[in-house]
N, C-alpha and C positions, 0 to 999 in steps of 0.2 A: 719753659714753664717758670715761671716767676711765683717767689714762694713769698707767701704774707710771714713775716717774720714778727706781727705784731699779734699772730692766731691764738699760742696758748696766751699770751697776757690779755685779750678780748676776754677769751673763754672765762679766767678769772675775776673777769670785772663784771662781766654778767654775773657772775653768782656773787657780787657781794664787797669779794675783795679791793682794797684801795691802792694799799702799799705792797706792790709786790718788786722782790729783787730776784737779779740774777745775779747767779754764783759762778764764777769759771778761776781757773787758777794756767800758768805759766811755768815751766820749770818743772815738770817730771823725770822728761831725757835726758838733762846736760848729767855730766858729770861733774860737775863744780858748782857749787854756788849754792843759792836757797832758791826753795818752791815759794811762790806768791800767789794769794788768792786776790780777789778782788770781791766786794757785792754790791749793785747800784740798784738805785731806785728810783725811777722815772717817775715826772707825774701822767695822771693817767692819760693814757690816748698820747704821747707824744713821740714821736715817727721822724727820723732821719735816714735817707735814703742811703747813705755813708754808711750808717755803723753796720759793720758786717764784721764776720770770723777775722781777727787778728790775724791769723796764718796767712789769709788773703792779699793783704794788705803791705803795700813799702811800709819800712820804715819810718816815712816823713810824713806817708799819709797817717799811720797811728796813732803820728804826736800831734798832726793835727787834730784829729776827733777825739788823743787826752785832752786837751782843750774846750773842744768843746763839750763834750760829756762832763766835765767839772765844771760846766759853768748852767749845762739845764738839770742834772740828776738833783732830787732832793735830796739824798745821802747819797754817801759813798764810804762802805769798808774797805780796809788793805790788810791784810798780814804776811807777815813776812818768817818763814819756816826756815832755819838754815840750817848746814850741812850735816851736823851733828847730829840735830835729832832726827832729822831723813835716815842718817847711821844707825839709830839708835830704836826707831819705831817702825822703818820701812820708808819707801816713796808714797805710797797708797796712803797710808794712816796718814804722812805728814801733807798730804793733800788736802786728804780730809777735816782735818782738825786746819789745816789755814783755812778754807772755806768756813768751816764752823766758826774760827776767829775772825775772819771780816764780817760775817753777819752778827756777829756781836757789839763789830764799833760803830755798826748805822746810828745817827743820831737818832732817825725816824726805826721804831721798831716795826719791822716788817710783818706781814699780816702770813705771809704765804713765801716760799721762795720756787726759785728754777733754778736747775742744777746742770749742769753740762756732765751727765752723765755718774754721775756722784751720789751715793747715797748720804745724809746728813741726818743730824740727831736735835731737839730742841727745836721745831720746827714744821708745819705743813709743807711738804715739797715735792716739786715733779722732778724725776729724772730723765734729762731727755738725750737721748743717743746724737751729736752732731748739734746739739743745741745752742752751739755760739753758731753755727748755720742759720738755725730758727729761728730762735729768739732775741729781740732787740735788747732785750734786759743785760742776758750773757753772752752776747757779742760783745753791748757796752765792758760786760766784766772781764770780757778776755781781752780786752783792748786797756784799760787799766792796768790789770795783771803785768801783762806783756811790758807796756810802755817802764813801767816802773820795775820791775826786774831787770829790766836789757842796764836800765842805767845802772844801779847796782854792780852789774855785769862790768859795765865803763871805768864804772870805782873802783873796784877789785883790779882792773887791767894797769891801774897805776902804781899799785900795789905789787902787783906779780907781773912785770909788762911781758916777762919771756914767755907766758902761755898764750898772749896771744884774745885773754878774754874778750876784749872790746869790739874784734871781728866773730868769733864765733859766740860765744854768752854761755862759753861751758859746756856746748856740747861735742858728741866726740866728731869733730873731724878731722882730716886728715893731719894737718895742723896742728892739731889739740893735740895728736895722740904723737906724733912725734916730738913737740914739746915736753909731754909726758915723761918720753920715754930718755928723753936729754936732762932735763933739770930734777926728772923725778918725783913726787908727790907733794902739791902745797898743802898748806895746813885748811884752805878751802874744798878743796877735793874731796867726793862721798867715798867713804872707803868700803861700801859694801857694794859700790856698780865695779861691772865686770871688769874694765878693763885697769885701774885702780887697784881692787882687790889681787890680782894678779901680778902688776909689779910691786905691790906689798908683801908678797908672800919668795920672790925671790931673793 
């Protein structure tokens, strides 16, 4: 079955809407690093066979369609949440609130958004379960999100090269955690995810 991933943005152009973005963010799992959101905005009716869920996707394929995505979106927001305030406000909030801040750097203020599952404030919006699956808009955004995190991740790795960031992007594998457990806590590391938290406290 082949899914129209252009369904709910039709749905909204029928009733009116012009400027509509999708919202997805990168960066909940790792234990290291910042969350990133992303929100783009197409113009209407425009269909790339390519953009699908980031998760899907190599590596080289992503950075191809950052590319291209940056060169048809009429805006594009970014925000970037780091470790600290993920510490400090939760993983969930600091999701949240970067979603909310890339929809705020759109040049084009958006009319309506989609949400990859996220509920958001300042805004009309659909929440939709799997919606970098669905939706062309936040697939675009999880492909943004992602591309531009991982590198972040890259920079970091030069930084701290003994964990290892640049293969994994901070989350725990097996790698990560023996890293972890050798050099000890960077100062990039969330100190309220589990496995962190736990050699912090011996």
């Amino acid at each position: 079955m082949t899914i129209d991933n252009l369904a709910f943005e039709k749905a909204l152009y029928e009733k009116g809407y012009t400027y509509i973005c999708g919202v997805d963010e990168a960066g909940r799992g790792p234990l290291a690093g910042p969350v990133v959101a992303a929100a783009v905005i197409f113009e209407k009716g425009f269909y790339h066979e390519d953009i699908n869920d980031s998760k899907t996707l190599s590596a080289k394929k992503r950075e191809t369609l950052f590319e291209l995505i940056k060169q048809h979106a009429l805006a594009i927001g970014v925000s970037v949440v780091n470790h600290e305030v993920i510490d400090k406000i939760n993983i969930l909030e600091a999701a949240r609130h970067a979603m909310e801040d890339a929809i705020s750097k759109l040049k084009i203020k958006p009319q309506y958004a989609l949400t990859d599952h996220m509920d958001i404030k300042g805004i009309p919006y659909t929440s939709i379960k799997h919606g970098d699956q669905l939706s062309i808009s936040i697939a675009a955004a999880s492909i943004i999100a992602k591309v531009t995190r991982d590198k972040l991740m890259v920079d970091y790795d030069e930084v701290y090269p003994q964990y290892g960031f640049k293969d994994h992007k901070g989350y725990g594998t097996k790698k990560h955690l023996e890293a972890l457990n050798l050099y000890g806590v960077s100062p990039i590391h969330r100190k309220t995810f589990a496995p962190v938290a736990k050699l912090l406290k011996q």
